[in-house]
N, C-alpha and C positions, 0 to 999 in steps of 0.2 A: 504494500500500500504506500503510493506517493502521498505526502500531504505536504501541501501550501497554504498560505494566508495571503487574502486579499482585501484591502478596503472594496466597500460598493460600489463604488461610482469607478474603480478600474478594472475592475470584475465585469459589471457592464460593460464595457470597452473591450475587456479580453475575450469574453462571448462574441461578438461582432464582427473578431478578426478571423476569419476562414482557416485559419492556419491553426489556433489554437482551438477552435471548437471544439473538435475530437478527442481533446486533451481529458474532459470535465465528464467524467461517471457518476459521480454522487458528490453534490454541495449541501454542507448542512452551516447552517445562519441560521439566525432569529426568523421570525415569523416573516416581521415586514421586508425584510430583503428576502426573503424565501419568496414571497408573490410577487415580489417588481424583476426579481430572475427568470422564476417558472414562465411569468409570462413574454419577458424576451425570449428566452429560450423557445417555448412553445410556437411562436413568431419564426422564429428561424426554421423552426423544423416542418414548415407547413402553415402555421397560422394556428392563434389560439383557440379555437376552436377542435383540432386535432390533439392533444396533449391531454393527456392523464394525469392526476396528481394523486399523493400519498402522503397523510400524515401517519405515522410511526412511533407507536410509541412504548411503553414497558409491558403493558397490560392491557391495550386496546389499539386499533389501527381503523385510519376513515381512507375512505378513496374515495372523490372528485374530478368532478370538470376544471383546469384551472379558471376557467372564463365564468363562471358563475352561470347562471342561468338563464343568460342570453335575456333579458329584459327590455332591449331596445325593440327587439325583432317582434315581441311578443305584443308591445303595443302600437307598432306599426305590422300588426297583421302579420307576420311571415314566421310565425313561431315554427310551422309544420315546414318550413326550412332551415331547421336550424342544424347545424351538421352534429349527428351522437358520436362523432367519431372519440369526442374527447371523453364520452362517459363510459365507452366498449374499450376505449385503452384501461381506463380507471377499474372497469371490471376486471381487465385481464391482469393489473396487477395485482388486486382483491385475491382472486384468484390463485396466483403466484403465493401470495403471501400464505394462506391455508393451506397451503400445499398440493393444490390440482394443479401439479405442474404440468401434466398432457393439456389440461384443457385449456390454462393458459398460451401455452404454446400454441395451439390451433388456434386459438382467439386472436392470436399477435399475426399468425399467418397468415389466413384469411383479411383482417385489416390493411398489411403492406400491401397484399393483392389487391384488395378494391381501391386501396388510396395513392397506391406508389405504381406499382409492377401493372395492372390491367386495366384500371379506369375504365370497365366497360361504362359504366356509372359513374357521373360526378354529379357534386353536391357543389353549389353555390350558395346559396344561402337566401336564393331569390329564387324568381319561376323561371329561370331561364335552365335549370338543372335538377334533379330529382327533388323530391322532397325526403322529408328522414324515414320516413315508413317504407318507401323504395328503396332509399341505400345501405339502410338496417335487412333489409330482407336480401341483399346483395351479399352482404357480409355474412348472413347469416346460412345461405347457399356453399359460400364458399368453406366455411366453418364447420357445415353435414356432410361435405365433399368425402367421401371416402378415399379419396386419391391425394387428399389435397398435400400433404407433404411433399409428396413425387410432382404435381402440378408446382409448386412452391418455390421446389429447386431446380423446375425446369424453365419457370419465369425470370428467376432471380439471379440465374448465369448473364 
């Protein structure tokens, strides 16, 4: 295990840099720089809407959307496009954590597929692309797939 220390405000900056991205597996900070990370982070990897969160703790564990509950969308009407991808991450690290680690694993699969590797289905967040009940049912095709590991590593080459 490498450990470093970084104030916040270069830590933001270091996340930004392409080069160092890949550097960062696990950050643990205070709460309030834990959400102004997660959600840069989550931006980077997609947009905050894709991104799972995890609090962890001795004796209990929550998993989350980092984006909260999309609120804008819901009062300008477009709630039934709101993308779940960030709450199907959140499960699969739920998941993970109890230890269904198969089922985890096929929930993380299936995800990269519909969102990275196949996009037969995109999610916008408008009507110009599914809405979440279609790319939920997308993900969730790929995730009954019996094949879908061998399909997986045959996208992912």
């Amino acid at each position: 295990i490498i450990c470093d220390e970084w104030y916040i405000d270069i830590m933001t900056a270091k996340l930004l840099d392409p080069q160092r991205q890949s550097e960062y597996e696990v950050m643990v900070m205070p709460n309030l720089y834990g959400d102004i990370l997660s959600d840069e982070a989550g931006q980077i990897q997609g947009g905050v809407g894709t991104a799972g969160s995890a609090n962890i703790g001795y004796t209990s564990a929550m998993f989350e959307a980092i984006h909260g509950s999309a609120p804008r969308m819901v009062t300008e009407g477009r709630a039934h496009y709101a993308d779940p991808s960030s709450m199907i991450k959140a499960t699969a690290m739920c998941l993970n954590h109890i230890g269904w680690i198969n089922e985890s694993n096929r929930l993380e699969m299936a995800l990269e597929i519909c969102c990275q590797l196949e996009q037969k289905i995109k999610i916008t967040g408008r009507n110009t692309g599914a809405n979440n009940e279609e790319f939920s049912s997308y993900i969730l095709d790929w995730y009954l797939n019996p094949n879908l590991e061998a399909e997986y590593n045959k996208l992912s080459q």
